[in-house]
C-alpha angles and dihedrals in degrees: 000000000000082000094061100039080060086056096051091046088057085055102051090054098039085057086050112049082039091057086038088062096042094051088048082054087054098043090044094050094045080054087055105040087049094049104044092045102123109248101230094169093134106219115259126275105196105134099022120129123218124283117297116204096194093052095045084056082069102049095042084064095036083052086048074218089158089048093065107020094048115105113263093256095036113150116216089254085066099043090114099050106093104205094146124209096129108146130223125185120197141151091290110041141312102275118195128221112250125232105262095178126126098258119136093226113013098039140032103287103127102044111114127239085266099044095051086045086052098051098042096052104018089042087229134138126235078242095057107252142135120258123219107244096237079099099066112232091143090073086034098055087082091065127142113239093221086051084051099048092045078046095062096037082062101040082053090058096054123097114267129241131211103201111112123239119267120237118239121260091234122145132198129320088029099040074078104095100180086077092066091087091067080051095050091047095053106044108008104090127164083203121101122243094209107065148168125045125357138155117248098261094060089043080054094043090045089049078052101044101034096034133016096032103035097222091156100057089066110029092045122087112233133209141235090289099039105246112120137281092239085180082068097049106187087327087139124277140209113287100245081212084072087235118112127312138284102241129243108262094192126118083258099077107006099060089166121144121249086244092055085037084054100048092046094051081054101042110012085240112145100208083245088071093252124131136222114256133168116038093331093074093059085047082059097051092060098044088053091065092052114094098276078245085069096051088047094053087052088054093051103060095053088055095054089039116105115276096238110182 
């Protein structure tokens, strides 16, 4: 009899760490399931005007959004045409720039004014799902709405393109997308790095530079997992392409003047004499085309950043 009530007791506490462990799966899984749900709460939009075309011009060159949406043997006569096809290699896969256009189809023309907002600053499809961040929402996430509204005026504006978007190269564990919330939790912040007090002409530069165009996500190192090194803070960073290395922008190694920060925004002209060549002269292009406050604001904020070797 003793003997059996051992048994039973064996039992018992076989049945409930089995059912513990069960009921932490669950838990786990319910942790999971909440954290990786794509948040597709579009920003709001009170106190926004209507879409200004001009304005979204500016942020369309600000965003460098040709640069990377135009398709690989685009001319300058097609730079507007968003055809998409741009590759970018990088540690987890080559991922390939979509299609943006206007097209119906083929494009994004019948996204509505929140979808395209979602997307741009939550990094989420209309069809809910998670975007790789090789398109950087995480810099774009600190949008204005009223930036994000003038932004698709413009885009509207734009020809149209019929070639279909080209699928990522991506292989398991990252063709999951659903992960990509954990992703999103650790490194996506709507938060600047740069803080405390600052004039107006850095808070403007840091919008720029942390923002609109994107500087960070270049000229910041990244990690294993690919978030950024924010303890490196645009102090140069490995070229994904395998080929050389984006160079560090601090204090530190471009002790450049304003004055000298401000030109080569305009003409792509180091004050060695030197000229900006690569993917940097396109991003000059499109600097060029911004109000020269604007460059000088830009200018501004590298300058107050801290000097990292």
């Amino acid at each position: 009899m003793p003997q059996g009530l051992s048994r039973s007791q064996e039992l018992i506490a076989a049945m409930r760490l089995v059912t513990g462990l069960a009921l932490a799966a669950c838990a786990a899984g319910l942790v999971f399931w909440g954290v990786t749900t794509p948040d597709r709460t579009p920003p709001d939009f009170a106190g926004t005007s209507a879409g200004d075309v001009e304005a979204g011009a500016l942020v369309f060159a600000a965003g460098g959004c040709a640069s990377c949406h135009k398709a690989p043997d685009a001319g300058a006569e097609n730079k507007l045409v968003l055809a998409g096809g741009h590759a970018f290699p990088s540690d987890f896969g080559t991922f390939y720039a979509p299609n943006i256009s206007p097209d119906q189809q083929a494009g994004i023309g019948q996204w509505t004014k929140d979808e395209f907002a979602v997307a741009l600053t939550k990094g989420v499809s209309p069809e809910g799902a998670h975007y790789y961040p090789a398109f950087p929402y995480a810099a774009y996430s600190k949008m204005t709405a009223q930036d994000v509204v003038d932004l698709f005026a413009y885009m509207k504006t734009l020809p149209t393109a019929q070639t279909p978007s080209r699928e990522h190269d991506v292989g398991f564990p990252f063709s999951i997308r659903r992960t990509l919330g954990v992703w999103k939790h650790l490194f996506v912040s709507d938060d600047y790095h740069i803080t405390g007090t600052l004039s107006p002409e850095v808070e403007r530069g840091r919008y720029l530079a942390e923002a609109l165009t994107h500087c960070t996500e270049c000229h910041t190192e990244r990690n294993a997992l690919g978030g950024l090194n924010t303890g490196r803070w645009l102090a140069g960073a490995p070229n994904p392409s395998g080929k050389g290395r984006i160079p560090n922008i601090t204090p530190s190694d471009l002790d450049w003047s304003e004055a000298d920060l401000v030109a080569y925004f305009t003409s792509g002209f180091t004050p060695d004499y030197d000229s900006a060549g690569g993917e940097m002269a396109e991003v000059i292009e499109n600097l060029a085309l911004l109000p020269a406050e604007d460059r000088a604001a830009l200018a501004a904020y590298l300058q107050a950043v801290p000097a990292i070797p």
